[in-house]
N, C-alpha and C positions, 0 to 999 in steps of 0.2 A: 469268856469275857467279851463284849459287845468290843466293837469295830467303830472307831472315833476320829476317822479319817474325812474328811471334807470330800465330798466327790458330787461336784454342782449339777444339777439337771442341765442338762442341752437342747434344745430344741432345735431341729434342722430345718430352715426356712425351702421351699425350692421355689423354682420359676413357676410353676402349677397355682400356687396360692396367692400367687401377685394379681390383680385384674389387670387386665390391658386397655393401653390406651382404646379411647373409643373414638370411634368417626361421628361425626357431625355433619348432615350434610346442612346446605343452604334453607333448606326448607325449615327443620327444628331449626337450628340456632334464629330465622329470625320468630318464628312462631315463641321462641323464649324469652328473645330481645323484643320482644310487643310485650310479652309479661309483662316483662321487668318495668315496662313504662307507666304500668297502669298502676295509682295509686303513689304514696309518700313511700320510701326508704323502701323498695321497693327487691332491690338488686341481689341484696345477702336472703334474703327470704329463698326469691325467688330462684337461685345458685346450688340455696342448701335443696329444695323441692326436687332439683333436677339433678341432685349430683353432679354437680359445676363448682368450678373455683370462682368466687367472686372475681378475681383478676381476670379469666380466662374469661367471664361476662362480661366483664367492664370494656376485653377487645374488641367482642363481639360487637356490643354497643357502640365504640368508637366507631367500628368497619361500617353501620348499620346507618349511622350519621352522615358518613362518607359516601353512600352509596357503592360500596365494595361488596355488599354481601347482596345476594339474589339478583344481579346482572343476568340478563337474560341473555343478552348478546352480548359475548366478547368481544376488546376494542380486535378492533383488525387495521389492516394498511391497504389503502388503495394508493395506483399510480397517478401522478398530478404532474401534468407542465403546466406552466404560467408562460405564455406568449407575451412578447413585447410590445405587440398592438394590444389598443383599447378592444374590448371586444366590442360586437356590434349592437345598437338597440333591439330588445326584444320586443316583437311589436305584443298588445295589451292581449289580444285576441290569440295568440301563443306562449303565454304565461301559463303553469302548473295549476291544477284546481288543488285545492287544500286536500294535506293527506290524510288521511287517518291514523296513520305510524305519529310514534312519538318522535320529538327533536332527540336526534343524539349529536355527541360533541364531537369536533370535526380536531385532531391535532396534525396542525401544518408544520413543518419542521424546513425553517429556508435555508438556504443555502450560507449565509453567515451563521447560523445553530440555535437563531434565533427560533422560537415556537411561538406559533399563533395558534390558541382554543377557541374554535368559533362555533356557533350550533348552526347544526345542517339549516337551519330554516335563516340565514344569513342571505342578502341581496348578493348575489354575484355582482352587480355594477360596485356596490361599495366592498369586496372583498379584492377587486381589482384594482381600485383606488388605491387601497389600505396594504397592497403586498406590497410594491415599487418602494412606498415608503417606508418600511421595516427595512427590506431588505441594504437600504441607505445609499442607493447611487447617488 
C-alpha cells in the first residue's frame, strides 16, 4: 500500500547564497549618476543595467546635486581669531596674484552659534566689517 502522508520539500537557505552588500566607491556611483542624466526617464533603466535600486540612485543623484559625492578635499577646521582692531590697508602692490586652486567654502562658527559660509575668495576688509556685525555688540 503506497504511503499518503503529506511530507513538504524543504529547502535550506544559508548565508553562502545571499550576495552581499557591495561597496561603491565615489568614482562608479558618479560615473553612474552621469548616466542616469543623460537622456528622458533615464534613472530605472539605468539602476536596473547596474544592479542598483532605483532609490539607492535617486540618493546618489541627490548627494550628486549637493556636491557630496567626489569631494576631493574634506572640509577641515583651521584656527581663527578675529582681533578687535580694524585690520590694516593692504597696500595694491602686496595683494595675492590670482590662484589657480578652486574657491572652497570657508564655515565660521562665532561665538553667539551664529555660522558664517563664505568662499575663500572673500575681501578680508569686508569679512571684517561683516563679523562685529553678526556677532551683535
Amino acid at each position: 500500500m503506497a504511503d499518503h502522508k503529506f511530507r513538504p520539500e524543504i529547502e535550506v537557505l544559508s548565508a553562502a547564497d545571499v550576495p552581499r552588500r557591495r561597496h561603491w566607491d565615489d568614482a562608479d556611483k558618479i560615473r553612474i549618476v552621469e548616466e542616469s542624466f543623460l537622456g528622458h526617464r533615464q534613472v530605472s533603466a539605468t539602476a536596473r543595467r547596474h544592479g542598483v535600486s532605483r532609490s539607492l540612485l535617486t540618493i546618489w543623484r541627490r548627494q550628486y546635486r549637493d556636491g557630496e559625492l567626489g569631494t576631493e578635499t574634506p572640509p577641515s577646521f583651521i584656527p581663527l581669531a578675529v582681533s578687535p582692531k580694524a585690520p590694516a590697508a593692504v597696500p595694491v602692490t602686496a595683494q595675492e596674484a590670482p590662484r589657480d586652486t578652486p574657491d572652497v567654502q570657508l564655515e565660521i562658527v562665532l561665538r553667539n552659534g551664529r555660522r558664517l559660509l563664505a568662499p575663500s575668495s572673500v575681501d578680508p576688509e569686508v569679512l571684517a566689517r561683516l563679523l562685529p556685525a553678526l556677532e551683535g555688540r
